[in-house]
N, C-alpha and C positions, 0 to 999 in steps of 0.2 A: 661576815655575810648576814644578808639583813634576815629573820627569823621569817616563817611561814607565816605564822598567823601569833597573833599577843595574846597572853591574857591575863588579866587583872592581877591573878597570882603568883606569876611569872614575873611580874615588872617588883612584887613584893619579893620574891627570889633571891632577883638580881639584885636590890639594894641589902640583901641580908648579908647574900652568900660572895658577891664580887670583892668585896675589900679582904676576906678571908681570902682570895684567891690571888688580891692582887698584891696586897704588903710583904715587901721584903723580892723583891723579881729575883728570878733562881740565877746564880752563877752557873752559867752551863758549863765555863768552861772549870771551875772547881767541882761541879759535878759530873761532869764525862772524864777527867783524868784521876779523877781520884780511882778510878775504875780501871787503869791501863791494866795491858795483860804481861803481867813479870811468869813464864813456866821455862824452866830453863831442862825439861825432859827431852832427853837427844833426836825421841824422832816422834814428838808429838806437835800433832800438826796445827796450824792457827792460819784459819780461810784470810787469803787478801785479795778482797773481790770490789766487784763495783756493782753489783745486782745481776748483773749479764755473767761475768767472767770471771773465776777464779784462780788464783795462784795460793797453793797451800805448802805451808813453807813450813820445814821441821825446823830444829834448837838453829840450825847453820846458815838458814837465812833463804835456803834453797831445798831442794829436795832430796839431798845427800844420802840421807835413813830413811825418807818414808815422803807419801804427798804426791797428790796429781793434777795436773792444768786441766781445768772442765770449764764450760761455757753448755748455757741453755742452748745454742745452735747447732753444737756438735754432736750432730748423730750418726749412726752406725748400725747396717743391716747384714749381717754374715748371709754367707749363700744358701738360698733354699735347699733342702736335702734333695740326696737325687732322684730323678723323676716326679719333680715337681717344676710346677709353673706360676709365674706372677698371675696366672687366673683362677689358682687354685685356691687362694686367699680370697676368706671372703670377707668385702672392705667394713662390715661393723663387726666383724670377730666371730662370727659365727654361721653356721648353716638352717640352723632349727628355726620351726615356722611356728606361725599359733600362737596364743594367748600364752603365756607363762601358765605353767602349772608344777614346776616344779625346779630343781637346782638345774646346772647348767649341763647336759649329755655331751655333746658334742659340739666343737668348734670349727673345727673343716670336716670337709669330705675323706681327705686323707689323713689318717691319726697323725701321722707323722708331723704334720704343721701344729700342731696345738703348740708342743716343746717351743717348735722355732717362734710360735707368734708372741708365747711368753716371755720370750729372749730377747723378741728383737721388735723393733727397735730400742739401742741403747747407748749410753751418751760415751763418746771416745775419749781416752787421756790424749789430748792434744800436745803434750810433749814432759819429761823429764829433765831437770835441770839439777845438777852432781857436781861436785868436790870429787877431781879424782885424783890419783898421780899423774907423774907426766907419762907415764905408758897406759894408760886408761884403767888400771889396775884400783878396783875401790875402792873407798877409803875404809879401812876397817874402825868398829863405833869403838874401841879400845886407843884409837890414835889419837884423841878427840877430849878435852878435858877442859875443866874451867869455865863452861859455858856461861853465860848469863845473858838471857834477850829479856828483850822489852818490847811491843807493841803499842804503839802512841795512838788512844783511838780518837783525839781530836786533828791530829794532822796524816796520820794513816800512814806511817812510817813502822819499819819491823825491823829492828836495830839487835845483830846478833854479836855477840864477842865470844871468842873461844881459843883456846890453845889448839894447834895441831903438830904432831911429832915434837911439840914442844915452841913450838913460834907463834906467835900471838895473829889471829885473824881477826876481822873487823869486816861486819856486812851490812848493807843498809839495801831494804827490798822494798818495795812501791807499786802496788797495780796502777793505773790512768784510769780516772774516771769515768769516760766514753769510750775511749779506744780501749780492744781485750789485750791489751799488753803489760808485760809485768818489765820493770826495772832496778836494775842492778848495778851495786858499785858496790867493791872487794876491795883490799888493801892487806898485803902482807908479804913479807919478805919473800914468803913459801912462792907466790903468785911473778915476784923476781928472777928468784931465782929457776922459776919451771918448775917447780916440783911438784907444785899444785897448779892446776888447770879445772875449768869447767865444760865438763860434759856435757852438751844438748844431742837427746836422744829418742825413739820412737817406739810404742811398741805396734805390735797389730790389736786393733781395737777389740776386747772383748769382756762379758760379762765378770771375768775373773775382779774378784774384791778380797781372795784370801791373803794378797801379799802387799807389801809395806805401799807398793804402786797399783793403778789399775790397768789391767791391757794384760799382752801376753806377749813376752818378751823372747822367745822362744822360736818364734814364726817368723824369721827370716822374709823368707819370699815370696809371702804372702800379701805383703805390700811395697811400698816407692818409698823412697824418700832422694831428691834429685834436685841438685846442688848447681843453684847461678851465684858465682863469688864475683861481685865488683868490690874488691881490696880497694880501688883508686876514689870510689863513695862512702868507703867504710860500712859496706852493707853485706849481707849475703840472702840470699831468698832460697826457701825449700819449700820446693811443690812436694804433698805430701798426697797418697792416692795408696787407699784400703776399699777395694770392691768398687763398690759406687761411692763412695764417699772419698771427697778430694779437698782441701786446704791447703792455703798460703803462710808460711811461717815467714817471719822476716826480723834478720838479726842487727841492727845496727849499736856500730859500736863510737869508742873516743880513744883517742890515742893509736895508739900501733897494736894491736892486740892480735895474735896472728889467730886465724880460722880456719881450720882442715876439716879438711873426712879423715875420719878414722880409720886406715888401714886395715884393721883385725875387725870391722862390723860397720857394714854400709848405713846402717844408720844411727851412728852414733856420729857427733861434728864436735870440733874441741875448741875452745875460747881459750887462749894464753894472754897471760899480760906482760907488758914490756917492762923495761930496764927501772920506770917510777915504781913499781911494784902495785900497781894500779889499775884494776879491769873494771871498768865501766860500759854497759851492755845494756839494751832493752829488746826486749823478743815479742813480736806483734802475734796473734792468728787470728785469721779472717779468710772469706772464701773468695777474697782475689786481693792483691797485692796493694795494699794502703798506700797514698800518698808519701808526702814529708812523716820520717820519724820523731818524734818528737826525742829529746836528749835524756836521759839520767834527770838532769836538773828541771827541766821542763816539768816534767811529769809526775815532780814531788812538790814543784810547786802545784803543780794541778790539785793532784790529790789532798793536798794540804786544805787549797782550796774548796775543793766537792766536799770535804770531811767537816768544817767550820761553818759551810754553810746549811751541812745538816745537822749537826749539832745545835744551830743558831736557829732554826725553826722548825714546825711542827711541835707536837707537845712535848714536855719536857715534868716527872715528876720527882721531886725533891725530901728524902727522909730524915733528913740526918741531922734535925730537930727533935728525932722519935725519944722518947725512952727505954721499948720493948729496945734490947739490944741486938735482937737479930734485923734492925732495920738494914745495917750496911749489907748484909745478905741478900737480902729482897730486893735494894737498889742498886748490888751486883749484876741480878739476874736480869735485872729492867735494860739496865744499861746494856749488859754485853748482848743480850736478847736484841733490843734494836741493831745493835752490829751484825750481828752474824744474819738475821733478817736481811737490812741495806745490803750486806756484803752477797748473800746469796740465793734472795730469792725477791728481786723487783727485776726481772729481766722479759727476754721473751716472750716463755712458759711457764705453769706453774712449777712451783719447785719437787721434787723429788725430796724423800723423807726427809732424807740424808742430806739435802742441797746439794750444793757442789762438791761435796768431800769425797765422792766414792759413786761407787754403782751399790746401792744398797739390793735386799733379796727380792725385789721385785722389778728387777733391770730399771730402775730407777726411772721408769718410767709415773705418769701422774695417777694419782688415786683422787679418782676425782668429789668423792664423800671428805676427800683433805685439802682441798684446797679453800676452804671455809675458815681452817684452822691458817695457813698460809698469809692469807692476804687481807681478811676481815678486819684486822687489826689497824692497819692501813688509814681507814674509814674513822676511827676515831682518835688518831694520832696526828689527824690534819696531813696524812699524805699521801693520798690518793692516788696521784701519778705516779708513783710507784706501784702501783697493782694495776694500774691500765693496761699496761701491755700486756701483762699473762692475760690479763681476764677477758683481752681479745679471742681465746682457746672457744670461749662459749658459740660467737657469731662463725669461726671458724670448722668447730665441730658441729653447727646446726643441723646440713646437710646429710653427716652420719646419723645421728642421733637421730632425726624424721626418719631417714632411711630404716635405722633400725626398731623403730614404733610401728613402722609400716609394715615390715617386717615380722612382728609379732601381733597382727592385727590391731593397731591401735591409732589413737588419733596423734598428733601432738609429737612431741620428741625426747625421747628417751634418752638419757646423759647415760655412758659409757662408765665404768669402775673406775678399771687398770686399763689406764691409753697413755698410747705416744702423740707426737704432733701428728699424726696421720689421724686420728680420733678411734681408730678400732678397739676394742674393749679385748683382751688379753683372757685366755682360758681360766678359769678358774670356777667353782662351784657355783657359791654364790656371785657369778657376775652379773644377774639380773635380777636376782631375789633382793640383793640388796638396792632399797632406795634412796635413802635417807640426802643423798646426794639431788636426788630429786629439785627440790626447792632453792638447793644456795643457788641459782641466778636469780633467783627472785629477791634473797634477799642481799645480792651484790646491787641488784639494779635498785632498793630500795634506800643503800648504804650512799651511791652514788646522788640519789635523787636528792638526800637531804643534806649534800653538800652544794647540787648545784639542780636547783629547781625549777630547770626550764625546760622548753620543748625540743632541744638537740637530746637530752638526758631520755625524755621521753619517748624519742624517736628511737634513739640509739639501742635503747633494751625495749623495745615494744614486741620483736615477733620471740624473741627469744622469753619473755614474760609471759606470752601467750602462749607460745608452743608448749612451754616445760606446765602451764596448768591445763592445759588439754590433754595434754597424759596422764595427769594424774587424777582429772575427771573419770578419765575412760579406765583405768587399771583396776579401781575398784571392782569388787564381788559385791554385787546384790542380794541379799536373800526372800523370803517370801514373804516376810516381815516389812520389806523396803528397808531394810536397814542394808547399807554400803562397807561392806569388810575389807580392811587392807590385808590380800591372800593371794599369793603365799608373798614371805615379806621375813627378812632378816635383818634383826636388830639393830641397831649399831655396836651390840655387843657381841655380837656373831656369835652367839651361843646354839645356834641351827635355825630352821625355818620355821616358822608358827604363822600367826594371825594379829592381827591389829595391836599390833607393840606400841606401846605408850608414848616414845617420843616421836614415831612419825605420824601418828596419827595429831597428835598435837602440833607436828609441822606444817602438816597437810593443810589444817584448818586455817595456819598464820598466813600461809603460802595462796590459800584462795582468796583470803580477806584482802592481800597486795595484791595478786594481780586484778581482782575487781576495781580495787583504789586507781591502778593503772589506765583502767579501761574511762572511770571517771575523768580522770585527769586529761585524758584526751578527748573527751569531750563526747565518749559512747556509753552506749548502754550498757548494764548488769550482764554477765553471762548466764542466760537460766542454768545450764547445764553445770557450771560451775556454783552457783547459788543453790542446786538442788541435792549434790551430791555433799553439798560442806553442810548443808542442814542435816543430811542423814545418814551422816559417819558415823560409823562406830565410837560409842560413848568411852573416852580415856578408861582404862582399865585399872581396879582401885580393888582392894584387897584388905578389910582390917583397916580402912580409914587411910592407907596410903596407895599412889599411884605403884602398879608393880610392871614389869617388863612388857608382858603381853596377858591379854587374858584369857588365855590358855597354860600359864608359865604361874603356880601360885607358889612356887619355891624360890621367888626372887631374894628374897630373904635371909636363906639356907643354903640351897646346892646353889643357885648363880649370883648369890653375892659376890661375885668378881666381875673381870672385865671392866667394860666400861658400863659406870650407873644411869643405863639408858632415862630412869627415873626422874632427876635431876635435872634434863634437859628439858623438861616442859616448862618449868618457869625459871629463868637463869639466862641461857643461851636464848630462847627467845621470849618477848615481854608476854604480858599479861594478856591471855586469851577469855573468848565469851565462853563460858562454860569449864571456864577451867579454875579450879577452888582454892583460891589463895593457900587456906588453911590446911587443906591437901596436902598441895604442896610444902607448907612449910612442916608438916609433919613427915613428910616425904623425905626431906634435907636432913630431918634429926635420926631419921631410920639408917639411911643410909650410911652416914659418915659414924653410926654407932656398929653398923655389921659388916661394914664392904671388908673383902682381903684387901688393901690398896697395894701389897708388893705383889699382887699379883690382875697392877694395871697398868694403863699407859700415861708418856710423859702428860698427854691432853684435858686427862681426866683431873686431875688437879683442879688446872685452873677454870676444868665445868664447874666443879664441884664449887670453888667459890663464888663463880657469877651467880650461882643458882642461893648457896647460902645469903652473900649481900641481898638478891631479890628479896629476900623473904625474912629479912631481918635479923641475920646472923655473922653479924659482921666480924666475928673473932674467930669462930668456924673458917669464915671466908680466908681470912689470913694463916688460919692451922695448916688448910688446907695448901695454902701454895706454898709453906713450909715444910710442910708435914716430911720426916724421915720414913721412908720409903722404899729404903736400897737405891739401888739407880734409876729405879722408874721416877722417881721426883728428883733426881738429880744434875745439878750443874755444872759443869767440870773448869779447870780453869780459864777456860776459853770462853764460857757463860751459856756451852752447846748442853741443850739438855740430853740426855742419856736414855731416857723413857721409851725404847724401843732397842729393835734389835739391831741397831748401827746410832749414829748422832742421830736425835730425833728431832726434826725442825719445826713439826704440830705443837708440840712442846714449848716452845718458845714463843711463837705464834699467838695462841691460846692463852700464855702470859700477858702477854702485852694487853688482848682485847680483855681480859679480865681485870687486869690493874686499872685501866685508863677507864672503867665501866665504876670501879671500885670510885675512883678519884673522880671522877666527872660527873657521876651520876646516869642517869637514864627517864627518858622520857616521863614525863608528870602535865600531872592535869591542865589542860590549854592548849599544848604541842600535838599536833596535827596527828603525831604518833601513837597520842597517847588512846587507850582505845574502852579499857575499864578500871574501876576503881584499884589504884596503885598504891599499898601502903609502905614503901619505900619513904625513910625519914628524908624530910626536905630538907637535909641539911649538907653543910661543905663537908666534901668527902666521904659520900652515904654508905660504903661500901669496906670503910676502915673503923674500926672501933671508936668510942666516943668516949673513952673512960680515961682519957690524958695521956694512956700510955701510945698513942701513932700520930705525931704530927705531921703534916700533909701536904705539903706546897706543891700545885698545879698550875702548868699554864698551856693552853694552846691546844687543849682535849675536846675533843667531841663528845658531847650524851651518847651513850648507848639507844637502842631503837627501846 
């Protein structure tokens, strides 16, 4: 894409820095395989998704021991308690009127909805897939022996082997790229003989995540599950209808394979294989009945394809020149991190902590201060269109969000916490205190802009640019002084409510400087109102020569050196501000990573910690940090899910990705339209990884960070 604007220095850049970039072009495909996923744990599960739709398949290739089918479209509303009404709900989540003045009181009118609105909505296990016997009787994890799977993550195949009762099994599973269907082919005697069958099963949709499944298996008749077998198509269809919530399941098969309902529980349906000892099966869900199925083979050739040809573009970064020997570590994380990403969260909506793997504790609904961590990465990996569609949530929730600014006397639109696709914000304390969530449209629509720099782009986020800085004009406290306080206002470390916390306020000011650049770009005037409140913000809050939480919090230090180091975020995550002191900051970087508790942070803060170290010249910091031993908060488990929360945490991963490819590519420098004040970021390949021989660095197809 041809650059915004040149300059003289830049064109000096590019003849320095391009041939280090370009010698030697990365073997992708010796670099994505070397990374396949060998865990042969009986009922740990490995997502096989397409961005939309999951299928999470334990040691057996199916869901035998553990693992649930989710998709970003399936959701689920349990029934209002009694003597409640759909008008009782009110549609931004709450009833309280007035300026914020303090945490969150009340959510409805009647207590009893807060629970429900927290619950619900939340996303369904759209079905179960079992190894059982031939009487439906379970397989027990003691029958089961021998295991060994492999996950191929260039052709996107999950190849399971194992003994059962002593006879060899063989499983090959495959989601479809566009279609939410997963596919199957089985081979074993056991499946000959009938002794082994496969169970497709339902439960009733519900928040439950304590057992190896999610749903509630329990509740019979609580919901449908209703059976059209055409044997003569080799098909069978189950309309499936919990409350208001209704899906098409659709089973086609190969060969003879017989299909029942299960006698002993109407919703359970059995797949047998005939006399080849051979059960080939793909199970569709969607919210009316799909077309042609596509075959077993079809579908792996698909996927084969969707897999190579994202492997084969967007960025791609290369270690394994390094010296430090934890490079193959780092380039584990990179790697399976873009997987489980592509696999679970380029769909719809944004993703949920957890992604697809579960209903994590907050009904796995969106936190929308996370979806920054989710999809930003995107943006500098060269693949944007994967975060299109979630971040369609922004233009769809506008109409809440005004509502709910309106609502609390303000101008502009207020972005919601804890929401579903409905947009209503979800009870909790701080669900309005907290803002920090405030600005990521501003800086999607800016991510967006400098991929593609024309007037659709313009168009596209213009009221949504304008609305979310009109809020944040009017939210501010004035005092007698003319000075503008962010009050009342919780961290991003959520350590309770205070006053002008250090990285919103340094958000605020990057977030008004874009949407003013917006308003140029289209060809209008400056916003006074906006121009007047960014001039007389409250002064970033500095303590001892470093930025500290809030400036009313002088124990950032001490008692709240945990959590997340709100501190860090003013030069890192976002570039170099007017008024904001390099040397601050880089004193700021050496404070923190010398006092924080880090086992007692999240999987995100990590790779803050390093964007903000590379800013400021700390480049081996940078890489401590997205190494650093942790316990599980910084950790990556086989599958490459990071662990840094209390379920799989997918900020975690996320937050990798825009860190690494920030590390590798660099960021904005003098000339680039981005660039705003003196940036002393080394002008060199790979500004972000050490320079001392021991990290060599091979990029291709990265974006500058802003």
């Amino acid at each position: 894409m041809k650059p915004l604007h040149w300059h003289p220095s830049l064109w000096l850049f590019t003849l320095l820095v391009a041939p280090l970039v370009a010698v030697g072009a990365i073997d992708r495909y010796a670099l994505v395989t070397r990374h396949n996923i060998e865990w042969n744990d009986l009922g740990g599960q490995i997502p096989l998704g397409n961005g939309e739709f999951c299928f999470n398949a334990d040691a057996t290739g199916l869901q035998t021991f553990s693992g649930s089918t989710l998709s970003h479209w399936a959701w689920h509303s349990a029934p209002l308690p009694p003597g409640c009404a759909p008008a009782d709900i009110p549609s931004t989540g709450t009833v309280e009127t007035g300026r914020i003045e303090g945490p969150m009181k009340t959510a409805a009118a009647r207590g009893e909805l807060d629970g429900w609105m927290f619950r619900n909505p939340h996303p369904a296990n759209l079905a179960r897939l079992r190894f059982v016997r031939a009487d439906g009787a379970a397989l027990p994890p003691n029958a089961v022996s021998a295991v060994s799977r492999r996950y191929d993550l260039w052709s996107g195949l999950h190849l399971s082997r194992f003994t059962a009762d002593g006879e060899s099994v063989v499983v090959e599973t495959c989601v479809h790229p566009t279609l939410d269907l997963v596919a199957v082919r089985a081979e074993s005697s056991l499946l000959r003989e009938r002794q082994l069958v496969v169970a497709l099963d339902f439960p009733y949709p519900s928040v439950n995540s304590g057992s190896p499944w999610v749903g509630d298996w329990n509740q019979p008749a609580s919901h449908r599950s209703d059976l059209t077998l055409h044997a003569d198509q080799q098909r069978a269809e189950i309309r499936r209808t919990a409350d208001a919530a209704t899906y098409q399941v659709s089973v086609g098969w190969a060969g003879k394979p017989l299909v029942s309902q299960a006698a002993e529980w109407k919703h359970t349906f059995k797949l047998a294989g005939d006399a080849s000892g051979r059960l080939e099966f793909v199970c569709a869900f969607s919210d009316k009945p799909p077309g042609v199925l596509p075959t077993f083979a079809e579908t792996r050739r698909a996927a084969a394809e969707r897999w190579k040809n994202f492997w084969t573009t967007g960025g791609a970064i290369d270690l394994s020149q390094s010296q430090d020997p934890r490079w193959r570590e780092l380039e584990r994380r990179i790697m399976l991190s873009q997987y489980q990403m592509a696999a679970q969260s380029a769909g719809s909506w944004p993703s949920a902590e957890t992604g697809l793997m579960g209903v994590d504790p907050w009904s796995s609904q969106f936190h929308m201060e996370m979806v920054w961590w989710h999809l930003a990465h995107y943006g500098l990996w060269d693949r944007w269109p994967m975060a299109e569609q979630a971040l369609g949530c922004y233009q769809k929730f506008l109409p809440v969000a005004s509502q709910l600014a309106k609502q609390f006397g303000y101008r502009g639109a207020k972005w919601g916490k804890q929401v579903g696709p409905e947009g209503r914000t979800a009870p909790w304390d701080g669900s309005f205190v907290l803002h920090w969530q405030q600005p990521h449209p501003i800086f999607f629509a800016e991510l967006e802009y400098r991929l593609r720099p024309n007037a659709r782009t313009l168009a596209k986020w213009k009221d949504i640019v304008f609305s979310s800085a009109d809020y944040m004009a009017d939210f501010p406290v004035r005092d007698e002084q003319g000075v503008f306080h962010l009050q009342p206002i919780m961290p991003p470390s959520e350590q309770g409510i205070t006053r002008d916390t250090v990285f919103d306020l340094a958000y605020w000011r990057w977030g008004f400087d874009q949407a003013q650049r917006w308003r140029e770009r289209l060809g209008l005037a400056r916003e006074p109102r906006w121009d007047e409140v960014r001039r007389h913000l409250a002064p970033l809050p500095v303590l001892n020569d470093v930025f500290v939480h809030s400036a009313l919090w002088h124990d950032t230090y001490t008692k709240r050196a945990w959590e997340h180091p709100d501190p860090i975020g003013v030069l890192g995550m976002l570039p170099p501000l007017d008024g904001v002191d390099h040397e601050t900051a880089h004193r700021t970087v050496l404070k923190v990573w010398q006092t924080w508790d880090w086992k007692k942070c999240w999987g995100w803060d990590f790779p803050w910690m390093a964007m903000a170290a590379a800013r400021v010249g700390e480049p081996q910091i940078a890489i401590e940090a997205l190494l650093k031993d942790a316990g599980n908060k910084n950790h990556y488990d086989q599958r490459g899910m990071n662990t840094g929360g209390p379920c799989p945490y997918l900020p975690g991963n996320g937050g990798l990705l825009y860190a690494v490819a920030m590390m590798a590519a660099g960021w904005d420098r003098p000339g680039s339209e981005g660039f705003r004040t003196a940036n002393k970021a080394p002008m060199t390949h790979a500004p972000g990884f050490p320079q001392d021989g021991s990290w060599t660095v091979k990029w291709e197809g990265l974006k500058q960070a802003p």
